[in-house]
N, CA, C and O atoms as a Tripos MOL2 file, in Angstrom:
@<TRIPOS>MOLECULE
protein
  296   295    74     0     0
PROTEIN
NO_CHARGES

@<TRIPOS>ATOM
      1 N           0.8160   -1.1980    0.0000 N.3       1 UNK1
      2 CA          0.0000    0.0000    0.0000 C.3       1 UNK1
      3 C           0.8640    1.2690    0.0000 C.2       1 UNK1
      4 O           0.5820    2.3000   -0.6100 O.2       1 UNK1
      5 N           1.8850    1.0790    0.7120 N.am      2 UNK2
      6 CA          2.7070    2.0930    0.8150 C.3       2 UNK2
      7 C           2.9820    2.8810   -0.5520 C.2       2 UNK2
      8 O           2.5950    4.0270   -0.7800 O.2       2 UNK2
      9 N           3.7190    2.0670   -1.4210 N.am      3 UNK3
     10 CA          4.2060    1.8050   -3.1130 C.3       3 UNK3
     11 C           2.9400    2.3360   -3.8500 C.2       3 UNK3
     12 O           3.0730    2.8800   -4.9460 O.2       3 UNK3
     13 N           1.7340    2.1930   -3.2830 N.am      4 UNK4
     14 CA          0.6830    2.7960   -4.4370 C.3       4 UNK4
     15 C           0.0210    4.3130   -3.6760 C.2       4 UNK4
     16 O          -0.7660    5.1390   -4.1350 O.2       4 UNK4
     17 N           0.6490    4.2510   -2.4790 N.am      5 UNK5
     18 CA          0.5300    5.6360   -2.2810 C.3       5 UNK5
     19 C           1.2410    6.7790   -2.6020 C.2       5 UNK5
     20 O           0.8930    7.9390   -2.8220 O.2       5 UNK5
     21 N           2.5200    6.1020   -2.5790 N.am      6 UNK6
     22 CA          3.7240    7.0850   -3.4770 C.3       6 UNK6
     23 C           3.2170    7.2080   -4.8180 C.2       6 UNK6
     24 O           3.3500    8.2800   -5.4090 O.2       6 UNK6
     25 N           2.6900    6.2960   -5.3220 N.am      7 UNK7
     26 CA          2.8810    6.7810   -6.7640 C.3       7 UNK7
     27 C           1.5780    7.4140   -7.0850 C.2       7 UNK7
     28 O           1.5260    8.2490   -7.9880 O.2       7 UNK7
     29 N           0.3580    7.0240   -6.3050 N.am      8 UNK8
     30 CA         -0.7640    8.4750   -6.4210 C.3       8 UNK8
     31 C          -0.4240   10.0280   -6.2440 C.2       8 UNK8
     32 O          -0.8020   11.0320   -6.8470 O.2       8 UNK8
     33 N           0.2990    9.8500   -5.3490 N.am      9 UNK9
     34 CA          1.0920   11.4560   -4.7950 C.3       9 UNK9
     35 C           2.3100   11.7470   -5.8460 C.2       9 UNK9
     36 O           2.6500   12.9300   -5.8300 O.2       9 UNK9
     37 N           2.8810   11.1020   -6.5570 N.am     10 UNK10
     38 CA          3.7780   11.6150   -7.7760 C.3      10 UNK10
     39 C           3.0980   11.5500   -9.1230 C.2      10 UNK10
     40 O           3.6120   12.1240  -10.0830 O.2      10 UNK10
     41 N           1.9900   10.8950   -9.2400 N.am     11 UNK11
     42 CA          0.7350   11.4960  -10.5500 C.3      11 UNK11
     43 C           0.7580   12.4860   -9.7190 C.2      11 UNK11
     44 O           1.7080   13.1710  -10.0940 O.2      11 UNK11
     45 N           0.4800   12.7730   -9.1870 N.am     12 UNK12
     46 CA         -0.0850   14.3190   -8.8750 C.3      12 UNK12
     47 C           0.8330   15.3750   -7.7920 C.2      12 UNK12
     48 O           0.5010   16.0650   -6.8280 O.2      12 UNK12
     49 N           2.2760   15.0840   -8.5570 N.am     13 UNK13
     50 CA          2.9180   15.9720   -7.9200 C.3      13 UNK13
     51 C           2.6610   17.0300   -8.0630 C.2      13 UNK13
     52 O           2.2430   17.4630   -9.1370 O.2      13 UNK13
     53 N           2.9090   18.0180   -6.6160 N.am     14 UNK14
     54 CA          3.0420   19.7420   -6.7670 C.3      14 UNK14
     55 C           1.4620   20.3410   -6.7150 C.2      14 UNK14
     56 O           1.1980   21.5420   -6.6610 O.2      14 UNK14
     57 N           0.0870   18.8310   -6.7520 N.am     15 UNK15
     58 CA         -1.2270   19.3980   -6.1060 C.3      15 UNK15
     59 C          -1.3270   18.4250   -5.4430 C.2      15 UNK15
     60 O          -0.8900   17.2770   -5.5260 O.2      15 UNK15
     61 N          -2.2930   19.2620   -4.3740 N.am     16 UNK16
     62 CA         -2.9590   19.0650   -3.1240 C.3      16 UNK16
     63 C          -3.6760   17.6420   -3.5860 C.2      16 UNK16
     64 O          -4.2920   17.5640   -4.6490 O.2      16 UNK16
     65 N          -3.5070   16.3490   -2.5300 N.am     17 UNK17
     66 CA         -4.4750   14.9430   -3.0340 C.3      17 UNK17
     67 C          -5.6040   14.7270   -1.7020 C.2      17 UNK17
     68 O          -5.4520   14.3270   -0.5480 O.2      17 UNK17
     69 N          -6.5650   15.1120   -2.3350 N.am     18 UNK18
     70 CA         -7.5770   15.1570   -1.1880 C.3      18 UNK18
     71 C          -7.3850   13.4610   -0.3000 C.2      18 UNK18
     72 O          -7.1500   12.4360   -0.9410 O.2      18 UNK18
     73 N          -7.5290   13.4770    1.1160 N.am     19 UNK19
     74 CA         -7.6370   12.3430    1.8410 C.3      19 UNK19
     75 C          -8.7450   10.8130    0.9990 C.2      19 UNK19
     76 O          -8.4150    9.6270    0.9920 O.2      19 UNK19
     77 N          -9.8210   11.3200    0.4950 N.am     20 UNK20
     78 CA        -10.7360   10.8720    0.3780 C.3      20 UNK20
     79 C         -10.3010   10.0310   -1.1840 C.2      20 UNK20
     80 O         -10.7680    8.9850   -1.6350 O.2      20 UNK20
     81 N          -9.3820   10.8190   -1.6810 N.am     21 UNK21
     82 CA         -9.1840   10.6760   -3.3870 C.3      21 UNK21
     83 C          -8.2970    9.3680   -3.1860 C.2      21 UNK21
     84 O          -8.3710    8.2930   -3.7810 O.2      21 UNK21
     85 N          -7.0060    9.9820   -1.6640 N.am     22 UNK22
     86 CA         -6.0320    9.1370   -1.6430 C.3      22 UNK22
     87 C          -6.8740    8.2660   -1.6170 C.2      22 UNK22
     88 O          -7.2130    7.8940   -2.7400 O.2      22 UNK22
     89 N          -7.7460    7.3960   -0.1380 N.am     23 UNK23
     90 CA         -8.0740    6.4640    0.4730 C.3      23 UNK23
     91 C          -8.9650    5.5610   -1.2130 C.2      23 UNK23
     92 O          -8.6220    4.3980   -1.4260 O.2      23 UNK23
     93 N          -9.9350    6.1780   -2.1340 N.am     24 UNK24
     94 CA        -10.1800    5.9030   -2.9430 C.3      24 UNK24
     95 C          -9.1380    5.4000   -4.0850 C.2      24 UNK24
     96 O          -9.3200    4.3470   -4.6960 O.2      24 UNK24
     97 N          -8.3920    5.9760   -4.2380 N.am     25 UNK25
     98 CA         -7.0430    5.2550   -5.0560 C.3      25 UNK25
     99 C          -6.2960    4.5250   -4.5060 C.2      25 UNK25
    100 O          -5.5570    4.0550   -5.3710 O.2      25 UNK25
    101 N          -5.9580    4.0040   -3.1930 N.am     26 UNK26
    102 CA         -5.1710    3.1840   -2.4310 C.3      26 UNK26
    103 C          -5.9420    1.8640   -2.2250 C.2      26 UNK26
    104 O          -5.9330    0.7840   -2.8170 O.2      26 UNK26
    105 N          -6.6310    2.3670   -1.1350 N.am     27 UNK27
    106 CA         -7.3800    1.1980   -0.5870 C.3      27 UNK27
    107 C          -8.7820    0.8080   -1.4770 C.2      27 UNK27
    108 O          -9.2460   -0.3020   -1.2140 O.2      27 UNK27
    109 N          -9.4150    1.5200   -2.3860 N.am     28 UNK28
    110 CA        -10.4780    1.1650   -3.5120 C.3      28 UNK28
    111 C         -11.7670    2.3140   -2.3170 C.2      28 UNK28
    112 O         -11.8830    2.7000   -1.1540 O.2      28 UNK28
    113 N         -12.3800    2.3870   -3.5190 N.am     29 UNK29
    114 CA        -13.9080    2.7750   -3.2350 C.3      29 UNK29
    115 C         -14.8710    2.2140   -2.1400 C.2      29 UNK29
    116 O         -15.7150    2.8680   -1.5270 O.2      29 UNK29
    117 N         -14.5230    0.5480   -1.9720 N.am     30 UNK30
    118 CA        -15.5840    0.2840   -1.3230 C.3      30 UNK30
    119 C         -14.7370    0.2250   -0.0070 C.2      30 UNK30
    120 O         -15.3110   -0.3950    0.8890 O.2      30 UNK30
    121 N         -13.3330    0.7960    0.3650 N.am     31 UNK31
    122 CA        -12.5960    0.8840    1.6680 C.3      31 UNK31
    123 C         -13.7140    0.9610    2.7450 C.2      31 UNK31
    124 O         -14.6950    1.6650    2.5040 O.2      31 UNK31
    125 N         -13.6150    0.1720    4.1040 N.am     32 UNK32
    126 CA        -14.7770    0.4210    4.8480 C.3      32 UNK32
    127 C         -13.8860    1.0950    6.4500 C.2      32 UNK32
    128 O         -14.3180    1.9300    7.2460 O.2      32 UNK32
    129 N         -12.6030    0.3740    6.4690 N.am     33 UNK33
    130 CA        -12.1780    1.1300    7.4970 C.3      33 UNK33
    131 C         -11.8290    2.1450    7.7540 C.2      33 UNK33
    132 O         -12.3770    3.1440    7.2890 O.2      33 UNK33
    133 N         -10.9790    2.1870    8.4370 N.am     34 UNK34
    134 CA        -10.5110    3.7760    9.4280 C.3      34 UNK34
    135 C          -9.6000    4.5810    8.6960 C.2      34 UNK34
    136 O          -8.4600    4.3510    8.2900 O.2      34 UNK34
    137 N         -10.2820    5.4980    8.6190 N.am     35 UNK35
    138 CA         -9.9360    6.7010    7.4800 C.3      35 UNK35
    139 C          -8.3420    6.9710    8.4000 C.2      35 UNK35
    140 O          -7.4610    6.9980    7.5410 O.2      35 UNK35
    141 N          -8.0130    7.0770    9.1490 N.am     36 UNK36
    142 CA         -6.5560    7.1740   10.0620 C.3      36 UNK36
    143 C          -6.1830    6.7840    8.9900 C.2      36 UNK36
    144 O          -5.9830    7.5420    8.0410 O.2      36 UNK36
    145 N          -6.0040    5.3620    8.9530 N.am     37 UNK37
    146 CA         -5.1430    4.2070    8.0380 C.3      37 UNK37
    147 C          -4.0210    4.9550    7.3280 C.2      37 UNK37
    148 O          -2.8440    4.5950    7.3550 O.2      37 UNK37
    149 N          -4.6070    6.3050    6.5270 N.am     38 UNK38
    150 CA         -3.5530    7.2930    5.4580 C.3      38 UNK38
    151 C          -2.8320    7.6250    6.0760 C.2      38 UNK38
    152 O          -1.6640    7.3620    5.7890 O.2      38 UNK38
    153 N          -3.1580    8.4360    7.3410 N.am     39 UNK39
    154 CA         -2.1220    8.9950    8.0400 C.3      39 UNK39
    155 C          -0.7270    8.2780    8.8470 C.2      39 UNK39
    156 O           0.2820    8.8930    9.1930 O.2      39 UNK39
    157 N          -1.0680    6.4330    9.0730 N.am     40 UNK40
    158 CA         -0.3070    6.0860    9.4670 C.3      40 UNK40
    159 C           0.5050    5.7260    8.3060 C.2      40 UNK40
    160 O           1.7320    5.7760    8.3960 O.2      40 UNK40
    161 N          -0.0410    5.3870    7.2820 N.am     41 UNK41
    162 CA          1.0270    4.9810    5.9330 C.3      41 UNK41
    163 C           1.8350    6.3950    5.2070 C.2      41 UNK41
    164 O           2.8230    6.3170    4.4780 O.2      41 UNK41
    165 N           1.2120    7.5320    5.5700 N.am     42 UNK42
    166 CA          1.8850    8.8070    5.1100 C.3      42 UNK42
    167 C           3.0400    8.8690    6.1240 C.2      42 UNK42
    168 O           4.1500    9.1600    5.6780 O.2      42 UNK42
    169 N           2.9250    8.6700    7.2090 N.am     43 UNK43
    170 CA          4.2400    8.4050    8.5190 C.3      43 UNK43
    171 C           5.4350    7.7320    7.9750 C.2      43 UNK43
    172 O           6.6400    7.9490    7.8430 O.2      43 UNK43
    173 N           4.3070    6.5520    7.6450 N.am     44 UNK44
    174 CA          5.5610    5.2640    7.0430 C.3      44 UNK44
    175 C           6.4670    5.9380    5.7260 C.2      44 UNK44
    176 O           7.6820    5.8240    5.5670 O.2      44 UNK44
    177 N           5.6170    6.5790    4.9500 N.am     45 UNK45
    178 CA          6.6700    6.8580    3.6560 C.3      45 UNK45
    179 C           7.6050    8.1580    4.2520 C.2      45 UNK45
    180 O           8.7840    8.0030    3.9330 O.2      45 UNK45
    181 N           7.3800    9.3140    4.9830 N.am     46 UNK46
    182 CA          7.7620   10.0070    5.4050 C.3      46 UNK46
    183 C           9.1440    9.7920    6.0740 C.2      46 UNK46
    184 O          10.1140   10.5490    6.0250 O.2      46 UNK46
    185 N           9.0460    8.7810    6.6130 N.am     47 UNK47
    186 CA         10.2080    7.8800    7.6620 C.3      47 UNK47
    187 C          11.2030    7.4340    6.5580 C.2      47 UNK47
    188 O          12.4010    7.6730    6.7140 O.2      47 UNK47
    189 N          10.6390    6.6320    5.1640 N.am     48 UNK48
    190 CA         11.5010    6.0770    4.5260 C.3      48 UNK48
    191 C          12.2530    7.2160    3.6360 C.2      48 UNK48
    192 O          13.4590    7.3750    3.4460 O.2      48 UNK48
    193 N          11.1930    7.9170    3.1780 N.am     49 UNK49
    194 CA         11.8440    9.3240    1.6430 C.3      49 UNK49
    195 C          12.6340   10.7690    2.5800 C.2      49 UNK49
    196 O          13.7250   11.2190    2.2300 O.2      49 UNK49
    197 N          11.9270   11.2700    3.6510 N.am     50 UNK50
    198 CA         12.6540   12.6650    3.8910 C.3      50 UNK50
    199 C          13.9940   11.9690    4.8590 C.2      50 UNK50
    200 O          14.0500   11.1820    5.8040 O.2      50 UNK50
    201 N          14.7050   12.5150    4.2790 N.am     51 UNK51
    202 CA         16.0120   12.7120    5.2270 C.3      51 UNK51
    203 C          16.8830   13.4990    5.2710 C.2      51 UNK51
    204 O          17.4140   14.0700    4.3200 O.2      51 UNK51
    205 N          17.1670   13.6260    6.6670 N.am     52 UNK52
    206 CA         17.5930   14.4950    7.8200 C.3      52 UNK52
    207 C          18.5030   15.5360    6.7810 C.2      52 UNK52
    208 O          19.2100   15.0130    5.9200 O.2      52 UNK52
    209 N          18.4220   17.5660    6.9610 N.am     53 UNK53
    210 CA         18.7840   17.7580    6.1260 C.3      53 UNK53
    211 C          18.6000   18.6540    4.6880 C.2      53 UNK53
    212 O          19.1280   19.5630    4.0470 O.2      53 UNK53
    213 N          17.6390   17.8620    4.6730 N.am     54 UNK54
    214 CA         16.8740   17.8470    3.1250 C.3      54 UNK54
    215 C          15.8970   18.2820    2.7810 C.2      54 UNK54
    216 O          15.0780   17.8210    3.5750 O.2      54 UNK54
    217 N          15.0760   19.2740    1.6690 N.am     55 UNK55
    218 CA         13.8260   19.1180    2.0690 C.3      55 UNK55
    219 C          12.5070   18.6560    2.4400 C.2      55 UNK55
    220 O          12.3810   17.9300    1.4550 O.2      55 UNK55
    221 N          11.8940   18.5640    2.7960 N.am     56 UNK56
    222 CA         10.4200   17.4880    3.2370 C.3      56 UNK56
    223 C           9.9770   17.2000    1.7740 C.2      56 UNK56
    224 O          10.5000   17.9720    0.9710 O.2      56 UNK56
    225 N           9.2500   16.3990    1.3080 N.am     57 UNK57
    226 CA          8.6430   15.7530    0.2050 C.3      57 UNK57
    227 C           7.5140   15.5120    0.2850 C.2      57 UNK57
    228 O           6.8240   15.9090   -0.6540 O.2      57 UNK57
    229 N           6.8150   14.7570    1.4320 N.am     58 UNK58
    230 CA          5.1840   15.1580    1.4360 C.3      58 UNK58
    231 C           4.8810   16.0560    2.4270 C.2      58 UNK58
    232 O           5.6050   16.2460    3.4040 O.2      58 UNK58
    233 N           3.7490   16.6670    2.2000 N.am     59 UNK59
    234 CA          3.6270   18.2430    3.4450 C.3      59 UNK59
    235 C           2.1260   18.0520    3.2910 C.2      59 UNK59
    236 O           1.4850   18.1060    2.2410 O.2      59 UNK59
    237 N           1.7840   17.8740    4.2270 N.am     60 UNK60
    238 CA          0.2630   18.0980    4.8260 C.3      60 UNK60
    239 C          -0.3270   19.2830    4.5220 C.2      60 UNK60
    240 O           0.1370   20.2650    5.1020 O.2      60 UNK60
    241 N          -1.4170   19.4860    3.6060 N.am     61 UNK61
    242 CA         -2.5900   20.2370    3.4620 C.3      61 UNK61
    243 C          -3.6530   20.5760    4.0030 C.2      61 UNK61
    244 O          -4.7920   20.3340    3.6040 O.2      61 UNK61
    245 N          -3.3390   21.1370    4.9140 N.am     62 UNK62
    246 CA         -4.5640   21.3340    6.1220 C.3      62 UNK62
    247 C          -6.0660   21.4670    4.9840 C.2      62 UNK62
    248 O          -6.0660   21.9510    3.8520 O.2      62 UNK62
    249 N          -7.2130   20.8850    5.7140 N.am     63 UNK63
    250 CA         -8.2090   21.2500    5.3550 C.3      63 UNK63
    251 C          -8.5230   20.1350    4.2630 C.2      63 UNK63
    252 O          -9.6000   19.5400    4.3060 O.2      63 UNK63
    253 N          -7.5360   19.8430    3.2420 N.am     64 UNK64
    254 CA         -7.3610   18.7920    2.0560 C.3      64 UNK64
    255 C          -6.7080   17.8510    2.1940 C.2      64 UNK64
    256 O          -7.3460   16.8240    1.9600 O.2      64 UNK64
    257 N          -5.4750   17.6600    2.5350 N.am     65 UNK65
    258 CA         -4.9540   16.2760    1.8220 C.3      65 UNK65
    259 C          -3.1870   16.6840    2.1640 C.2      65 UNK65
    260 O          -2.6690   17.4700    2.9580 O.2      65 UNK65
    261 N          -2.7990   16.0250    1.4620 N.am     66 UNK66
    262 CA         -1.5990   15.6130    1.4020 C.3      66 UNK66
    263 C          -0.9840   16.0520   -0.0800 C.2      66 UNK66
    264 O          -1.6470   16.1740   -1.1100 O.2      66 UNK66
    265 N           0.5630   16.2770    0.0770 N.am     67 UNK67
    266 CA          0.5700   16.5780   -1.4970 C.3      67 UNK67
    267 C           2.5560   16.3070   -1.4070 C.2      67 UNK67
    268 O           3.1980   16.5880   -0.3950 O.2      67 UNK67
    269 N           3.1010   15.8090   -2.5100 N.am     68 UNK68
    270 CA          4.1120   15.5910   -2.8960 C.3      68 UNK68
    271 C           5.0340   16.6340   -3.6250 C.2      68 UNK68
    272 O           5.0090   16.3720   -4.8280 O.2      68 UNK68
    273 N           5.9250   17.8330   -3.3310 N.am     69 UNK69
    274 CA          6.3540   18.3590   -3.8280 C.3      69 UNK69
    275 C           7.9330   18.4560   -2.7430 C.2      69 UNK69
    276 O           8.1140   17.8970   -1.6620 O.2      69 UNK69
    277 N           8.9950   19.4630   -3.5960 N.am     70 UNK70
    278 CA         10.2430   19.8350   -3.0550 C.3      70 UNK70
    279 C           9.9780   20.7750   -2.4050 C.2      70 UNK70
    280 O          10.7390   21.1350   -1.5070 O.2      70 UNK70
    281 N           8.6540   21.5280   -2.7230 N.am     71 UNK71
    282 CA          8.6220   23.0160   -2.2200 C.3      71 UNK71
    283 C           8.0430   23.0690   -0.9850 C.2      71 UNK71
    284 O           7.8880   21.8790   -0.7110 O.2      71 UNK71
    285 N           7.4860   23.9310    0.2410 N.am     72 UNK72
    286 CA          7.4510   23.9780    0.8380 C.3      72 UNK72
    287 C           5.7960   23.9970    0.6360 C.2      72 UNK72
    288 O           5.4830   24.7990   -0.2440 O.2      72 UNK72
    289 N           4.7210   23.3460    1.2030 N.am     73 UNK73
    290 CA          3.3580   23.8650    0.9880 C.3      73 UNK73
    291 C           3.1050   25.6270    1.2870 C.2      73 UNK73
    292 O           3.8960   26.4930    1.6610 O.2      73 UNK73
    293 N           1.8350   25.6750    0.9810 N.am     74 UNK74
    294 CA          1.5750   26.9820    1.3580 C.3      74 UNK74
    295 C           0.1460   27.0840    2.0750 C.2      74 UNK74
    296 O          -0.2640   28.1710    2.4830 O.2      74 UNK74
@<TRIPOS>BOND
     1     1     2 1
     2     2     3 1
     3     3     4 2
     4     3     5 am
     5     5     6 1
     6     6     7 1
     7     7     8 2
     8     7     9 am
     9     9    10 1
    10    10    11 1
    11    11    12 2
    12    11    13 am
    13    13    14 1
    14    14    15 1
    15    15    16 2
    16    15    17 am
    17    17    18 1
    18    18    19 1
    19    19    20 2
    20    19    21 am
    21    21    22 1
    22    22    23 1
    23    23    24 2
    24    23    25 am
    25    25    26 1
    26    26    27 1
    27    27    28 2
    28    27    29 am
    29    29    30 1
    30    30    31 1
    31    31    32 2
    32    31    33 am
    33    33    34 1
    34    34    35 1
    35    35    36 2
    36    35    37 am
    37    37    38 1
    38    38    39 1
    39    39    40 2
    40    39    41 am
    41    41    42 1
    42    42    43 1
    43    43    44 2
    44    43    45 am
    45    45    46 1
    46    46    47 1
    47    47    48 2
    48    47    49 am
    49    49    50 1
    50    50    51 1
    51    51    52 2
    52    51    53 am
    53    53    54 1
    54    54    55 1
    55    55    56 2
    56    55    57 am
    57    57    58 1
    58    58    59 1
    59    59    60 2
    60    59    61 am
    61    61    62 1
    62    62    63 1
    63    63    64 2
    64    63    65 am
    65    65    66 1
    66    66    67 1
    67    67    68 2
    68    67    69 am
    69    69    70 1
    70    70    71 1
    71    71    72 2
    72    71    73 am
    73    73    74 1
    74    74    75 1
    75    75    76 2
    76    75    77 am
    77    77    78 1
    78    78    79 1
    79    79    80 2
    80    79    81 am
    81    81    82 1
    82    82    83 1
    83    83    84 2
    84    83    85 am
    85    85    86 1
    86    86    87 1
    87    87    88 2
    88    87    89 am
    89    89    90 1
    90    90    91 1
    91    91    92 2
    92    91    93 am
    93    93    94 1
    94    94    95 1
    95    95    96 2
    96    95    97 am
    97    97    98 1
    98    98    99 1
    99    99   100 2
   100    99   101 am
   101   101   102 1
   102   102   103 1
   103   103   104 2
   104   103   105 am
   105   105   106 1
   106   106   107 1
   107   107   108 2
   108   107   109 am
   109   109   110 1
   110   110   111 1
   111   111   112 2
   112   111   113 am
   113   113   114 1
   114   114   115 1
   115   115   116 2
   116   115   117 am
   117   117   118 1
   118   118   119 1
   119   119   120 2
   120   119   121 am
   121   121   122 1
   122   122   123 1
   123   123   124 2
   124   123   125 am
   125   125   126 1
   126   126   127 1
   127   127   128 2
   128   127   129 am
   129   129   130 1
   130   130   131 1
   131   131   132 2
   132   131   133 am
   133   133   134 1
   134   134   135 1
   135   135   136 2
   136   135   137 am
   137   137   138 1
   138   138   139 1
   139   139   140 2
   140   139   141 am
   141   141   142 1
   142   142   143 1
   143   143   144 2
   144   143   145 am
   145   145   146 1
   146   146   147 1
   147   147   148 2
   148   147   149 am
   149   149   150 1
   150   150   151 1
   151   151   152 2
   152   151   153 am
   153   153   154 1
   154   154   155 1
   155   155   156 2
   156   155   157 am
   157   157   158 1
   158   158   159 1
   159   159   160 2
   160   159   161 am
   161   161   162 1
   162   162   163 1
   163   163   164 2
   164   163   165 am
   165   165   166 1
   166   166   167 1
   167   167   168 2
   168   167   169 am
   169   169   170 1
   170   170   171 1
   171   171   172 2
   172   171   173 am
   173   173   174 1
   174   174   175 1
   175   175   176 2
   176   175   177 am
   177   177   178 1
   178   178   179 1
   179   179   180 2
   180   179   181 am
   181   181   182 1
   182   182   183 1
   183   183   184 2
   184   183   185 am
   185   185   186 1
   186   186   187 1
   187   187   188 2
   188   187   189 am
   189   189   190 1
   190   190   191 1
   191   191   192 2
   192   191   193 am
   193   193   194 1
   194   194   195 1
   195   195   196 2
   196   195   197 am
   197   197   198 1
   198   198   199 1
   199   199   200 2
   200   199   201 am
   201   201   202 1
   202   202   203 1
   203   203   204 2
   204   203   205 am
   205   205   206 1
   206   206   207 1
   207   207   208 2
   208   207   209 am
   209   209   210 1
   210   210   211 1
   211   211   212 2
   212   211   213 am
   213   213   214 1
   214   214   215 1
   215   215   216 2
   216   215   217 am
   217   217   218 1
   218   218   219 1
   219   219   220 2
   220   219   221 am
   221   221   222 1
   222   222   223 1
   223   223   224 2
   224   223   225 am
   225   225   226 1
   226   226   227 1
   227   227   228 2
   228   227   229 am
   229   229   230 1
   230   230   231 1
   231   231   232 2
   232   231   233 am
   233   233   234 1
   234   234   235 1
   235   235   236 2
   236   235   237 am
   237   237   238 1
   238   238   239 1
   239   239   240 2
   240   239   241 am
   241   241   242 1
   242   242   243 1
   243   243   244 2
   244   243   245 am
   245   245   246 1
   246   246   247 1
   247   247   248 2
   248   247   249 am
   249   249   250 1
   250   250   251 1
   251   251   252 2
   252   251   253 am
   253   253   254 1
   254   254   255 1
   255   255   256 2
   256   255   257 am
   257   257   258 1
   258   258   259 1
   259   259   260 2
   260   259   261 am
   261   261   262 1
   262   262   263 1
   263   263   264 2
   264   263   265 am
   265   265   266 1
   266   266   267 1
   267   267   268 2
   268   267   269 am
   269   269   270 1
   270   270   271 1
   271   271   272 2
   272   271   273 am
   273   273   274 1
   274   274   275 1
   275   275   276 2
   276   275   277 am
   277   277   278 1
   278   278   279 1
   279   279   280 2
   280   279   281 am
   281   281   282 1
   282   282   283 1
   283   283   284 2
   284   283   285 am
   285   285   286 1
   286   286   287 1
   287   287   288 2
   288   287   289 am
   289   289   290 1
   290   290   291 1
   291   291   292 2
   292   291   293 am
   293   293   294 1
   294   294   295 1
   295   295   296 2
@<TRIPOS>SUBSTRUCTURE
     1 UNK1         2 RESIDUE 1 A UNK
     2 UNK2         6 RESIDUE 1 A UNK
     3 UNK3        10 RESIDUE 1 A UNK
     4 UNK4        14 RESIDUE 1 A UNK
     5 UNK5        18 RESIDUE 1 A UNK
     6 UNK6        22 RESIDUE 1 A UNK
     7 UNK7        26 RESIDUE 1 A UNK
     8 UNK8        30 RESIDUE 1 A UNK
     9 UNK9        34 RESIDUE 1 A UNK
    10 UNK10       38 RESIDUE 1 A UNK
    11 UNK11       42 RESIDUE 1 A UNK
    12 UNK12       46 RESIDUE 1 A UNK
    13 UNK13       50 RESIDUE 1 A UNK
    14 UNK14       54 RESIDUE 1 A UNK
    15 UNK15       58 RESIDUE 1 A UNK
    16 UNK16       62 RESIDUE 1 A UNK
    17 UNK17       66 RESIDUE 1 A UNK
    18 UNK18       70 RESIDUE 1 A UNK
    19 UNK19       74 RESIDUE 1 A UNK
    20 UNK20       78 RESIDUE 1 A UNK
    21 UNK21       82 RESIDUE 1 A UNK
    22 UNK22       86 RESIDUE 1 A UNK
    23 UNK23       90 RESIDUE 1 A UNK
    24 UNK24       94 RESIDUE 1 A UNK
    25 UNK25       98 RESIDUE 1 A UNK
    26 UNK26      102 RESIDUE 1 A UNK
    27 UNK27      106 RESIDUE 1 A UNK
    28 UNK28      110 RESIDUE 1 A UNK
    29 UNK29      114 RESIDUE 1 A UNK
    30 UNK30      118 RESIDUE 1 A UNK
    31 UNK31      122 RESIDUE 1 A UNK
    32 UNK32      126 RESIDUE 1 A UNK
    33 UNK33      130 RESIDUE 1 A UNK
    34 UNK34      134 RESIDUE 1 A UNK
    35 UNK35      138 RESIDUE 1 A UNK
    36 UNK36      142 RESIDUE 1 A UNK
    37 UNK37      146 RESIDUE 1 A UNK
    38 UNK38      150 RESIDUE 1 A UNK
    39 UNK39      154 RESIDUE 1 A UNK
    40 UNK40      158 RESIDUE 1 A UNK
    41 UNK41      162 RESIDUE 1 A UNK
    42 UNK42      166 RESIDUE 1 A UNK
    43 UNK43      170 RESIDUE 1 A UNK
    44 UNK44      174 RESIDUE 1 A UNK
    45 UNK45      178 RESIDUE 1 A UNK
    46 UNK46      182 RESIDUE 1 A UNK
    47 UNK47      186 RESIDUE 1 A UNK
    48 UNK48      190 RESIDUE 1 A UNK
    49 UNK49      194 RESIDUE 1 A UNK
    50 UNK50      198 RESIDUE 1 A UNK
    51 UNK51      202 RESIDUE 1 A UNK
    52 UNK52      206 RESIDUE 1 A UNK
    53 UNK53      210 RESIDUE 1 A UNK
    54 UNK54      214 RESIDUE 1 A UNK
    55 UNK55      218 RESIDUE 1 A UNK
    56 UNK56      222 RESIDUE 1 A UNK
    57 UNK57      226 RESIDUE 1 A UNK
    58 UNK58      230 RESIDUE 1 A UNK
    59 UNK59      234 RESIDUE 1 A UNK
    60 UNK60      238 RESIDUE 1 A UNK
    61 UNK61      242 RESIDUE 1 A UNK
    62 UNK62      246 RESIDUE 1 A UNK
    63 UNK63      250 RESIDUE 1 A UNK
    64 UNK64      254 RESIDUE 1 A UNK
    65 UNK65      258 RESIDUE 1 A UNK
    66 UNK66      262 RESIDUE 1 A UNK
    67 UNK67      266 RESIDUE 1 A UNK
    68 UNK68      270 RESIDUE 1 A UNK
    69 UNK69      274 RESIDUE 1 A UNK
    70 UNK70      278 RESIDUE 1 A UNK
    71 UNK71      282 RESIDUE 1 A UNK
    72 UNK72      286 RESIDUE 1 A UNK
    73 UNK73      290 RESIDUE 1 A UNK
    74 UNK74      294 RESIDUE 1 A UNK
């Protein structure tokens, strides 16, 4: 899951990926559990891609989602 969350968030590098879009492209449409679930697998990739240093790569979108860029959100 991890692997198909990265690569939803690099289709759509540099915009905002609504929670709902992720959980729908990851886990499928008829996902019934705990909407958390993203946030602990966004941890997990976070842990493996940013390092110490460097800039951050995924940055939390308050209000929306999550989004994959070098730049800093806004």
């Amino acid at each position: 899951r991890e692997y198909e969350l990265l690569v939803a968030l690099i289709r759509h590098q540099n915009e905002p990926c609504s929670r709902e879009d992720l959980l729908d492209t990851v886990w499928g449409v008829d996902f019934d559990g705990q909407p958390n679930i993203l946030d602990v697998y966004v941890r997990n990739l976070r842990s493996k891609i940013d390092t110490p240093n460097q800039p951050k790569l995924i940055h939390t979108v308050r209000g929306v989602g999550y989004m994959l860029s070098e730049h800093v959100a806004e």
